[in-house]
PLY file of the C-alpha trace (Angstrom):
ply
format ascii 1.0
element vertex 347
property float x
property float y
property float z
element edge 346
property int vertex1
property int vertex2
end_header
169.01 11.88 -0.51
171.65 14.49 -0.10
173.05 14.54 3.83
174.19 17.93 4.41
175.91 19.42 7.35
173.99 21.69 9.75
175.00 23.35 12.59
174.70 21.37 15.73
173.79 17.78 13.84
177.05 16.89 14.91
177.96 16.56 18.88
181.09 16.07 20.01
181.60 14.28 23.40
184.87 14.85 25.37
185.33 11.78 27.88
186.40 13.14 31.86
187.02 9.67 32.64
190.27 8.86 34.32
192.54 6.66 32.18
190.62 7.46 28.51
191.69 9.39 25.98
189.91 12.92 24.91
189.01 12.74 21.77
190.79 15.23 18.91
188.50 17.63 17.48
188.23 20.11 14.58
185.95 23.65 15.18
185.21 24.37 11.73
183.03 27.65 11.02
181.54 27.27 7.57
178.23 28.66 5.24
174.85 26.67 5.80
174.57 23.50 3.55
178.27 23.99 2.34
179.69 20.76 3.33
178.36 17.35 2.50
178.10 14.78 5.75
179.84 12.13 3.67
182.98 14.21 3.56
183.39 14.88 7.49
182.32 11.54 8.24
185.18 9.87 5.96
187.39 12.54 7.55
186.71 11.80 10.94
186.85 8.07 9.68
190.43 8.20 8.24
192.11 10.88 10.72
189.81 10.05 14.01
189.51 13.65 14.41
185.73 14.73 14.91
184.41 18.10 13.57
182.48 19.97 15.11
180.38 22.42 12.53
179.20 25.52 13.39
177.35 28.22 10.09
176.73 31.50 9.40
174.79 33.21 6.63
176.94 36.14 5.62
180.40 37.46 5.56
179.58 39.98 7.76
178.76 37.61 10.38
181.88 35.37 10.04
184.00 38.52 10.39
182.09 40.01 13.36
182.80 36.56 15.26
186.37 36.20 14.90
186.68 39.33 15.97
184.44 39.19 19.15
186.81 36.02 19.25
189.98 37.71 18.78
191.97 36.65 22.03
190.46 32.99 21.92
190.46 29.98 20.03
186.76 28.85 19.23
187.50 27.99 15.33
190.11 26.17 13.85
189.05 26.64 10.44
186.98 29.17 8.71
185.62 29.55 4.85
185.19 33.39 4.05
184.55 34.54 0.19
187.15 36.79 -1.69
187.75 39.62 -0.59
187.47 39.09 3.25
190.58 36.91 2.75
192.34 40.20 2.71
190.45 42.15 5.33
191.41 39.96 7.89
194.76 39.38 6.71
195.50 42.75 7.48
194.03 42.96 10.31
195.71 39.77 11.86
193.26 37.76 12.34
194.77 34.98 10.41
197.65 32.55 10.87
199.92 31.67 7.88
199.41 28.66 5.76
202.19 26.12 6.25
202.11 25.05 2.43
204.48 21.88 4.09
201.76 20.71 5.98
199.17 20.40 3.06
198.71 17.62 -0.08
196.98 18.31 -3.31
197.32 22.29 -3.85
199.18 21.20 -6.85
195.80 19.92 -8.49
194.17 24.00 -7.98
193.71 25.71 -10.88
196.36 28.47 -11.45
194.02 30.69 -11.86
192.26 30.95 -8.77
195.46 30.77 -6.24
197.89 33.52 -6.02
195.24 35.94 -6.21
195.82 39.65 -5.11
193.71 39.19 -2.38
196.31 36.77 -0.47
199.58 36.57 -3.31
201.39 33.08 -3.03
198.22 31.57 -1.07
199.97 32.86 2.51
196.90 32.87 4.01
194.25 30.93 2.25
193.78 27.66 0.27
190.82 27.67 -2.61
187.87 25.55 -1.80
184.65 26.73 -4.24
184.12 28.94 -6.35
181.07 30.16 -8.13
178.91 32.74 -8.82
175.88 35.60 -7.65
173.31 35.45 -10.73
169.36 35.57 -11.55
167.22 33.11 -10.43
163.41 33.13 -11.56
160.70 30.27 -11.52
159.90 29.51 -15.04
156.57 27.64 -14.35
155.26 31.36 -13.01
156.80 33.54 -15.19
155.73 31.44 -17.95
157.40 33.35 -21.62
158.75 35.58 -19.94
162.48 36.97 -21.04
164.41 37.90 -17.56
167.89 38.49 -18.76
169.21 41.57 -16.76
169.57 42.63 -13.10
167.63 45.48 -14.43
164.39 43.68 -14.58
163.86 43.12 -11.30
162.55 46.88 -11.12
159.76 45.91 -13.35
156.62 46.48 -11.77
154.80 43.62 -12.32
157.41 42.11 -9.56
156.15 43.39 -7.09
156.04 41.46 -3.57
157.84 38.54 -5.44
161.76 39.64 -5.09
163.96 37.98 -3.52
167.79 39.29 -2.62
170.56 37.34 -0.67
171.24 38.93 3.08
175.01 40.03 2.05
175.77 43.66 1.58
178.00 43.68 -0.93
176.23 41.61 -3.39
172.37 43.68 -2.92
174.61 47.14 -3.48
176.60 44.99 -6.64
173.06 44.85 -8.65
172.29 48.80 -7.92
176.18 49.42 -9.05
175.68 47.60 -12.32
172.57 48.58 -13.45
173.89 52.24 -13.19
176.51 50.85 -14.92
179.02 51.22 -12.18
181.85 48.43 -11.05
180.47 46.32 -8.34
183.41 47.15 -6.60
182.93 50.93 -6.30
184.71 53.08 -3.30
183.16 56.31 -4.23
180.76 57.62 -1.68
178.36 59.21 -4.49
178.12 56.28 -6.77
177.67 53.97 -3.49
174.51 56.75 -2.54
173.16 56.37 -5.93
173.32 52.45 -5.78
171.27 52.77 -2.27
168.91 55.29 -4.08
168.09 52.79 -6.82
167.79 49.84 -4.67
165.35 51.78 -2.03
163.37 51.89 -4.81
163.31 48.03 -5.40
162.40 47.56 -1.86
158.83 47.36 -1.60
159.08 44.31 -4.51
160.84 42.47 -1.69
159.13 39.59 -0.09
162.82 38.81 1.61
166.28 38.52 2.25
168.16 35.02 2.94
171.53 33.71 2.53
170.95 30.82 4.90
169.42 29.01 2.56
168.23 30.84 -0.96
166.86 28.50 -2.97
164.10 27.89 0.00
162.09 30.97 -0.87
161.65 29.98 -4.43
160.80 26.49 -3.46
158.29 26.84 -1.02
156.50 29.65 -3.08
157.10 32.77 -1.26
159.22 34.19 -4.54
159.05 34.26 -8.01
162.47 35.83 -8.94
165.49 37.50 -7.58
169.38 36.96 -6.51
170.96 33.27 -5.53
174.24 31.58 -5.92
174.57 29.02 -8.29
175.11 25.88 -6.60
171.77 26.79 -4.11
170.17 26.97 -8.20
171.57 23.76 -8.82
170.24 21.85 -6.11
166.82 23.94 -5.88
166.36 22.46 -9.68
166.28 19.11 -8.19
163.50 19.58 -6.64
161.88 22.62 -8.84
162.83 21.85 -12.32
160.99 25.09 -13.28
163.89 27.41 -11.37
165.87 29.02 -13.93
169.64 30.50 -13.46
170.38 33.12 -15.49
174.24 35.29 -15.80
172.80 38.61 -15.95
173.68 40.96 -18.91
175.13 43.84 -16.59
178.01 41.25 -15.22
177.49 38.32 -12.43
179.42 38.15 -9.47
182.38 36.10 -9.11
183.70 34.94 -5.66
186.21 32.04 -4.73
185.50 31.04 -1.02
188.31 29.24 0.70
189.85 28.24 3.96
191.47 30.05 6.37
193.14 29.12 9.63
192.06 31.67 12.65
195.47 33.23 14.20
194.54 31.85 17.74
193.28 28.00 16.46
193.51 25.60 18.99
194.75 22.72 16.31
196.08 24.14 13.66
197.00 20.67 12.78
193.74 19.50 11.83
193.13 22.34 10.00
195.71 21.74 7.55
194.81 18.06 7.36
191.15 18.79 6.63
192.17 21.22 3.80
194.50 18.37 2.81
191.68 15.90 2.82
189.13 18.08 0.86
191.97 18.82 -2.07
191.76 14.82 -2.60
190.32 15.07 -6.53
187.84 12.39 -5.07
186.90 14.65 -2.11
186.93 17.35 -4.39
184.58 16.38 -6.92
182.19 14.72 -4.27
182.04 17.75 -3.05
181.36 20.29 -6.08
178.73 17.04 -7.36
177.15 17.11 -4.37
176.27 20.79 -3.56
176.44 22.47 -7.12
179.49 24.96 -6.99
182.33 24.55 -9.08
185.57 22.81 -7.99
189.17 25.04 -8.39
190.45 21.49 -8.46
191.60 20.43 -12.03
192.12 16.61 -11.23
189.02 16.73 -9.11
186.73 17.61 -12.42
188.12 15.22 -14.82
186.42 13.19 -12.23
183.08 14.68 -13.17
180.01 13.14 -14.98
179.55 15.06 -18.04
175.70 16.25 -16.03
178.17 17.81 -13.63
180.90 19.20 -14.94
178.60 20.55 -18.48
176.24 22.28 -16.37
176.14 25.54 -17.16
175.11 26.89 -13.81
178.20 25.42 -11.94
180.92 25.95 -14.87
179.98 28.80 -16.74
181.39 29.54 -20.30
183.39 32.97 -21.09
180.33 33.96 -22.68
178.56 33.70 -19.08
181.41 35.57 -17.61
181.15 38.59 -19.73
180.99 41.83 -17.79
181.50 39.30 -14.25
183.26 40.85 -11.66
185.11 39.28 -8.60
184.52 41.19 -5.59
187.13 42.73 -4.05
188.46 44.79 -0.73
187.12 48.09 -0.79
188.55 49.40 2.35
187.80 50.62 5.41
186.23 53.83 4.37
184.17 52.39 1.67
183.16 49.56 3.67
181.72 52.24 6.07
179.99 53.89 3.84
178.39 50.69 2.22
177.32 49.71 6.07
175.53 53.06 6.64
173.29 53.04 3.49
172.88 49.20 4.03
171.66 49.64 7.69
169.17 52.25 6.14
167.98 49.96 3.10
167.15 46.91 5.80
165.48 49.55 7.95
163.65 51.28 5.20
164.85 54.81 6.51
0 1
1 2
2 3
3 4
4 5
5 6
6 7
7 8
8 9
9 10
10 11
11 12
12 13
13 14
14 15
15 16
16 17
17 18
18 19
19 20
20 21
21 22
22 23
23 24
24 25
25 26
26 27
27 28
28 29
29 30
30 31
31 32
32 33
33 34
34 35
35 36
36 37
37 38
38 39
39 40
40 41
41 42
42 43
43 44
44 45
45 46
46 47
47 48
48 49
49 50
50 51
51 52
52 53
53 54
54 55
55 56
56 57
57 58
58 59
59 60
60 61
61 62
62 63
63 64
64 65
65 66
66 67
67 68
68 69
69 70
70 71
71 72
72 73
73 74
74 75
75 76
76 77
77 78
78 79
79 80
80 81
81 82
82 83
83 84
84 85
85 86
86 87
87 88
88 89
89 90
90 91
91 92
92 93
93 94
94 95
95 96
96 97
97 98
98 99
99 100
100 101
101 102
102 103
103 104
104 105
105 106
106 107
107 108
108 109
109 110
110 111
111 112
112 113
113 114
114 115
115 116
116 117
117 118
118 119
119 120
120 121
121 122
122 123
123 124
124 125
125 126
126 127
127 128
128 129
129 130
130 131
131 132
132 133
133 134
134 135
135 136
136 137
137 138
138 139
139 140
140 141
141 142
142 143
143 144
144 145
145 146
146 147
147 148
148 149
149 150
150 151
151 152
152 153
153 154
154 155
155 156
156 157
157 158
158 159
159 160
160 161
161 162
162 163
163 164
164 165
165 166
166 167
167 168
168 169
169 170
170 171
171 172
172 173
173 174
174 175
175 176
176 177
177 178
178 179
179 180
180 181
181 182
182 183
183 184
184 185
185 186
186 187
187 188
188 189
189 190
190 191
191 192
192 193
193 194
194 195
195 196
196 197
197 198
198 199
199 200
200 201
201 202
202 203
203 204
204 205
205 206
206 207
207 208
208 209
209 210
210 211
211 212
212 213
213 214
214 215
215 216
216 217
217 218
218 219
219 220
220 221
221 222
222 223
223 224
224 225
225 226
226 227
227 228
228 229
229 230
230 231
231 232
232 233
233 234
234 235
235 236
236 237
237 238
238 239
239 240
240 241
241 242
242 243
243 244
244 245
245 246
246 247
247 248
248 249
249 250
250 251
251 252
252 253
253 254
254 255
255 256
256 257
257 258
258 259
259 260
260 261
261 262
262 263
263 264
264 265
265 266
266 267
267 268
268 269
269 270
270 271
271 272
272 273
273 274
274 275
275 276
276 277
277 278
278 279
279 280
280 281
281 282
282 283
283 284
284 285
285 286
286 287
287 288
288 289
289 290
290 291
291 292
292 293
293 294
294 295
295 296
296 297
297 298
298 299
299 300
300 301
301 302
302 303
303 304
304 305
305 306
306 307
307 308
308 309
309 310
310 311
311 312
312 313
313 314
314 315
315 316
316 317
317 318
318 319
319 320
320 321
321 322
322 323
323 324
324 325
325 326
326 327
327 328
328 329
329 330
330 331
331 332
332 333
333 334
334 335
335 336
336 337
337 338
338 339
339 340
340 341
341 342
342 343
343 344
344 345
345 346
């Protein structure tokens, strides 16, 4: 039975007792169902520093918090995907990475650090990575071939959709199927993408990024958007749910952890990061909940079921056309927000 961590199953209590100690704790901010309760229990085992875990369901919502946040200290540790890295960078809202402090970022795959989102890993330290794709329920669409992003516009959809609640990824599929980058800043291609996708929108039973293999598992969809590790553990209990890499390109993203500028232990942070880059943490981790690992020594750890599934390692054949999202700027970013606002509105 997988334990996973959900905001507010762990309490923290801080003794006001004269003469005891107050315990040492660790605020970290983190996606639903993203971090197994074996790992912080083990942490707070070996460190006896308790963590207090707090979600969100988008990157939108991380962002808007540790800004409302600026001026205090409420999170010591945060997990935001690509691109964000680099928003908040530049808007200082991050403290540097003190690369003394940590153990293991040896083991990360060269590949995924030093990225032009954060160059020499200033800022952030890899924890998953993984991808956006298809998901459809096999035992409902029975012979049927969904291969593109493309065919969720097929009529016969209709009421059966479903789309994670993050902005950039709905307005990626629009991009692609007008064969645009995901990762568009023109205003008129970014218009067209809403066009298309208004028209999608009465196919939509929902939007969810809390949790999106739940709509497909308790029948309320048939097809639509999810990331790959939610695919990987919705299998286990639908073997019927399908992943499929689309043919117009997936979506790439590398999530990892960043320390808040204003943390109120800093310290823990880094040992937490420290802990989790442990190839045994590591690969507990990516077996666990279904994403991939950057961690080389963590997946020669692996069992073959793991590290050969398809839908948390993809091939390069999977990755043909994938993009990783990237920092659009302000002024794009703006212009994605309007026509988002008026897709969730229906105006």
């Amino acid at each position: 039975m997988r334990k996973l961590a959900l905001a507010g199953l762990i309490a923290v209590s801080l003794t006001g007792c004269s003469g005891q100690e107050e315990t040492e704790v660790l605020n970290l901010y983190n996606w639903s169902e993203y971090m197994p309760q074996e790992v912080l229990d083990r942490f707070e085992e070996e460190t006896g520093i308790q963590v207090v875990y707090t979600t969100y369901d988008s990157n939108e919502a991380m962002y808007a918090r540790l800004k409302l946040l600026e001026e205090g200290g409420e999170y010591d540790l945060a997990v935001p995907s690509t691109y964000y890295v680099n928003k908040m960078r530049k808007e200082g809202l991050l403290a540097e990475i003190d690369h003394s402090k940590l153990e293991g970022f040896d083991n990360l795959d060269p590949e995924l650090v030093d990225q032009e989102f954060d160059e020499d890993n200033a800022y952030s330290v890899p924890y998953l990575w993984g991808t956006t794709g298809l998901a459809y329920d096999a035992a409902d669409l029975d012979g049927e071939n969904v291969t593109a992003w493309a065919d969720l516009w097929n009529d016969k959809y209709q009421g059966k959709v479903m789309l994670t609640n993050d902005m950039r990824e709905v307005f990626h599929i629009g991009l692609r199927v007008l064969g645009y980058s995901g990762n568009s800043t023109s205003p008129e291609e970014i218009e067209q993408a809403y066009e298309k996708l208004a028209e999608l929108m009465p196919a939509v039973r929902t939007f969810n990024s809390d949790a999106p293999r739940m709509p497909y598992l308790e029948g309320e969809t048939d097809i639509g958007m999810i990331w790959n590790g939610e695919a990987v553990m919705g299998k286990e209990d639908m073997p019927s749910l399908e992943y499929v890499y689309p043919e117009e390109g997936t979506i790439v993203w590398l999530d990892s952890f960043v320390i808040p500028k204003n943390a109120n232990n800093a310290d823990a942070a880094h040992q937490f990061i420290s802990f989790v880059m442990q190839p045994e943490i590591s690969a507990l981790i990516s077996e666990e909940i279904g994403y991939a690992t950057p961690n080389l020594a963590a997946r020669e750890l692996l069992p073959e079921a793991v590290a050969g599934d398809r839908s948390s390692y993809p091939t390069a054949e999977d990755l043909t056309n994938a993009e990783f999202q990237k920092d659009v700027g302000d002024d794009a970013m703006q212009v994605y927000t309007r026509y988002w606002e008026r897709l969730k509105s229906g105006r």
